[in-house]
N, C-alpha and C positions, 0 to 999 in steps of 0.2 A: 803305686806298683805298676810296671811298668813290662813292656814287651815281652818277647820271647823267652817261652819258659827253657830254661838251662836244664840237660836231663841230669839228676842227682842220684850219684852213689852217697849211699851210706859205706862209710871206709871204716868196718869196725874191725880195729887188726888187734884181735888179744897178746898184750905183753906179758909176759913176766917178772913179780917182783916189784916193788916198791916203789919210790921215788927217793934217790938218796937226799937229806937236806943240803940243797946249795946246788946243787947239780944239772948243769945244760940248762945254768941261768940267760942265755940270752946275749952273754957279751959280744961283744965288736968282734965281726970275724966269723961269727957263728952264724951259722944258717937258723934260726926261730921256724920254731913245728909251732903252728897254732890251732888247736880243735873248737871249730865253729861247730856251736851247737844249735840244730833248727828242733821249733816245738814238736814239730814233726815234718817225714819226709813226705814227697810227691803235692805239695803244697806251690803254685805258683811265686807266691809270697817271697819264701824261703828260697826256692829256684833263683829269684833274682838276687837277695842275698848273697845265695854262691857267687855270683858271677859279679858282684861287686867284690868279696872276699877275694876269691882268685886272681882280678885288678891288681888289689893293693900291693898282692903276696907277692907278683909278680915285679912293684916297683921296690917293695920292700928285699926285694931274694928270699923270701920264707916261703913255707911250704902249710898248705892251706888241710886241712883235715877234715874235711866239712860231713857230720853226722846227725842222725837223730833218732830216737824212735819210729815206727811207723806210723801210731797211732799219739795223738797230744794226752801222754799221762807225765805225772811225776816218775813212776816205777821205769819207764821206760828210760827217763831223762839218766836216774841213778844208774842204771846198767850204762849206759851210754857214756855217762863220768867215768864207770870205774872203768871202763877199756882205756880210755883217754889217759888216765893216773896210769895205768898200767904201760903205756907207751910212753909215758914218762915227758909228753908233749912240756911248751915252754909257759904257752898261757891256755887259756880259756873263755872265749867268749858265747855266753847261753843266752838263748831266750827263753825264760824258765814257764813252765806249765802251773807249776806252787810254788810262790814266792819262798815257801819257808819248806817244805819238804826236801830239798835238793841243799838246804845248808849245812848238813852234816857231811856230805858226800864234798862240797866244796871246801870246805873249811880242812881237811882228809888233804884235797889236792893244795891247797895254799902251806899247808906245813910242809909239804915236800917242796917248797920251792914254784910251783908253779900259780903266775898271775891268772887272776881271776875276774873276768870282767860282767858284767848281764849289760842286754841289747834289747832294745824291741819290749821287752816283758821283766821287768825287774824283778831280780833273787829281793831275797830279804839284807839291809845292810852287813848283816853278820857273817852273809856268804860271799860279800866280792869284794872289791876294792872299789871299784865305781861303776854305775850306770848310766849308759848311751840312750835316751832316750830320744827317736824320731821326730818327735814334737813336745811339749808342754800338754800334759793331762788338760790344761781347762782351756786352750784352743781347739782341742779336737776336741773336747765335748760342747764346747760353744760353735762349728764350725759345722757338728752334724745337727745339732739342733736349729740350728739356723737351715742349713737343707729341709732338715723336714718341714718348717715355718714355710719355705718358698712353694715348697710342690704341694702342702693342704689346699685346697679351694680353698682361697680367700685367707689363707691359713689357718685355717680351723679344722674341727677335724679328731680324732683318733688316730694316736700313731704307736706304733707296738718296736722293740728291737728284737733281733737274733742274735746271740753273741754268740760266742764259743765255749768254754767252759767255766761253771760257777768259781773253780780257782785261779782262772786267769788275771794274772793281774793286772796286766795292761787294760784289758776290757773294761774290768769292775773301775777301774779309775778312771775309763773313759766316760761309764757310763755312769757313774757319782756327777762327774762334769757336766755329762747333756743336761742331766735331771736337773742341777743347780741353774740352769740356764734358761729352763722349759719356762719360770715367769715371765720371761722377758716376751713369749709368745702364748697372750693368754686366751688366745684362740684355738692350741693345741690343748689334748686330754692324753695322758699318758695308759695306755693300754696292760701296761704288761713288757715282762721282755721272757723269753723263752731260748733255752739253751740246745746250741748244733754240736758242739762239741768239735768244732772243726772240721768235721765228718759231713761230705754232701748228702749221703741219703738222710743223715738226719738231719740236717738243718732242711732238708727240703721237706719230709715230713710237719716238721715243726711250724713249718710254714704254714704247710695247708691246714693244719689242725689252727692254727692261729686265727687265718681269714675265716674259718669255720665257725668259729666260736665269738669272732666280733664281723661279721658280714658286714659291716660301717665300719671298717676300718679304713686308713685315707693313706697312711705315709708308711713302711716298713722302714725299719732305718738298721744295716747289719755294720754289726764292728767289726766283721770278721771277713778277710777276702773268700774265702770260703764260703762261709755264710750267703753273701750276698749274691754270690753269682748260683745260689741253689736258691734263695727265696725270690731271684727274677726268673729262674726257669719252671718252679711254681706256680706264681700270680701268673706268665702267658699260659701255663699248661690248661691252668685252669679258668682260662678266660676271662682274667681280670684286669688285663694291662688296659691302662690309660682311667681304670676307678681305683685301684692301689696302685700308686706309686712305692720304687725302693729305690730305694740310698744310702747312704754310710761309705764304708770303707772298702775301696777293691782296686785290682790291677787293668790299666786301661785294654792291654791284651785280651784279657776275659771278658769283658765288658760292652764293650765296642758295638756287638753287636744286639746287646738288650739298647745300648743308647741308640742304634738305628733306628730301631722299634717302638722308642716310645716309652719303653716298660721302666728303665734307669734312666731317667732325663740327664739324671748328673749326681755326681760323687765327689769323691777326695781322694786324697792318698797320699804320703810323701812317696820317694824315690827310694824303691828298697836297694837299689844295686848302689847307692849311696850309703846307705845305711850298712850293707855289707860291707862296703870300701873303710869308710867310718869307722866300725868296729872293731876290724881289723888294725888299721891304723894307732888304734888306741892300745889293745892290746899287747902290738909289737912295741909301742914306746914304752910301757909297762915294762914286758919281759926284759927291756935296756934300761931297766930302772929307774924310770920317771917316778916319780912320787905326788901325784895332783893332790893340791891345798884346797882348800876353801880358796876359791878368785883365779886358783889355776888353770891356763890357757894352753889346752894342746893343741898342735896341729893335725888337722884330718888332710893333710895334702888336697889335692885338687878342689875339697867340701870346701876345706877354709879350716874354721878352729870351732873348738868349742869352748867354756868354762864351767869348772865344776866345783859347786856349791859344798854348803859345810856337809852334807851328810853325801858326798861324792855321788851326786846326779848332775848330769849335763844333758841340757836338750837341743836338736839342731832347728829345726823350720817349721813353720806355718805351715800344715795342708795344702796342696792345693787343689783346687777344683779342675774337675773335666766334665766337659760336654759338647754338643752334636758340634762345637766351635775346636776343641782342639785335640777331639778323643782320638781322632784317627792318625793324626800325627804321631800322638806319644803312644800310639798301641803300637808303633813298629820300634819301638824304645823298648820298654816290658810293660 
């Protein structure tokens, strides 16, 4: 996650009326309305999304809708669907808060004709056509467990997570992966993980109640860009930088300057303004009626391609890492 946070309107224009079946599918000629859906707005994260979605819209000639809730719930995500059905948009791409909550509400917009995609956070299959995921689940749980392996003293140690919410789905299945990986460093002891809910004051909270309660703890590891930049403004606040280390997942923007510090030696992240570009990308082929098989290869334009498997998931890249070597570079990126 990468530079400058992009300022995000939520564009919620209530329509009227239905979605006729077959209508403002998307053909040749048509200008494509696409509602990008963020877990929630005011998120970094998400910011850069926009501003990869708005790229593509811009090479594709479609017009970008980019919305969310304020805060990461399901309830929010459903109102937020149903203004999008009511504007009669062409596709949909969500990063969903409950993989399974939001599939009645998609399944609503798929009868009327419009494409349905998840990004970032995967609906359940029954709600979309296919899912963008940023990376393969067991590289990024192998990639933060490996972080936290490197920053334990000697790798050993106590290490605890922060995620975001207990129905997130992207988290839980990153954090399935770390745990799967954790033998591989039998030096580490797993803590605990404790939920922010994407919310800085609470994941900072969570924090401090965490180091509270294991005062030997060695490694915070957050999956959530949220998360992580409130549990390093924590451990400094509370005068722990350089005996808890954190790490996990976040935007080099945000970050930059706990890596001056000492407090985040190094992280991960893919490229969310890719990821927006990407899903976008996918979307609009969708709405002009691409149909992905099992082994089928779309184009992401400038990403490359992706392929998506028999239950319509496709994943793009490896993680990669940032530190005191290349943080400051890609913090003027997002």
């Amino acid at each position: 996650m990468l530079v400058g946070a992009v300022s995000l309107a939520a564009v919620m224009i209530a329509g009227c009326g239905d979605r006729p079946q077959g209508a403002g599918d998307g053909k040749a000629g048509e200008k494509l309305r696409i509602g990008i859906v963020a877990k929630n707005l005011g998120s970094g994260f998400f910011d850069a999304v926009h501003k990869g979605a708005d790229e593509a819209a811009a090479t594709l000639g479609a017009e970008i809708i980019f919305t969310g809730p304020t805060t990461p719930t399901a309830e929010g995500q459903i109102e937020t669907l149903n203004a999008l059905i009511a504007q009669r948009v062409d596709a949909i791409a969500i990063s969903a808060n409950d993989p399974d909550a939001v599939v009645p509400t998609l399944q609503r917009a798929m009868q009327r004709g419009i494409k349905v995609i998840s990004y970032d956070s995967a609906v359940a299959k029954a709600g979309r056509a296919v899912h963008l995921a940023p990376s393969s689940d067991e590289l990024i749980g192998q990639t933060v467990a490996q972080l936290a392996a490197e920053l334990a003293p000697e790798g050993k140690g106590k290490i605890a997570v922060v995620s975001a919410t207990p129905t997130s789905t992207n988290q839980n299945s990153w954090l399935a992966q770390m745990k799967q990986a954790l033998p591989q460093y039998p030096g580490l002891e797993f803590a605990g993980v404790v939920y922010g809910d994407d919310v800085a004051d609470k994941s900072y909270r969570e924090t401090v109640a965490l180091v509270k309660q294991h005062p030997d703890l060695a490694v915070i590891v957050s999956l959530s860009s949220v998360g992580i930049v409130a549990a390093a403004k924590a451990i400094e606040d509370q005068g722990l930088t350089g005996k808890v280390k954190v790490t996990g997942l976040g935007l080099p923007s945000e970050l930059v300057g706990y890596v001056r510090k000492g407090v985040v030696p190094k992280f991960a992240i893919w490229n969310p303004i890719d990821l927006g570009y990407a899903a976008t990308q996918v979307a609009a082929q969708l709405a002009r009626d691409a149909n992905p098989e099992d082994g089928t290869e779309i184009s992401l334009g400038r990403v490359g391609a992706v392929t998506f498997d028999a239950d319509g998931v496709g994943a793009m890249a490896k993680p990669f890492i940032y530190d005191q070597s290349n943080v400051e570079q890609f913090a003027a990126i997002f």
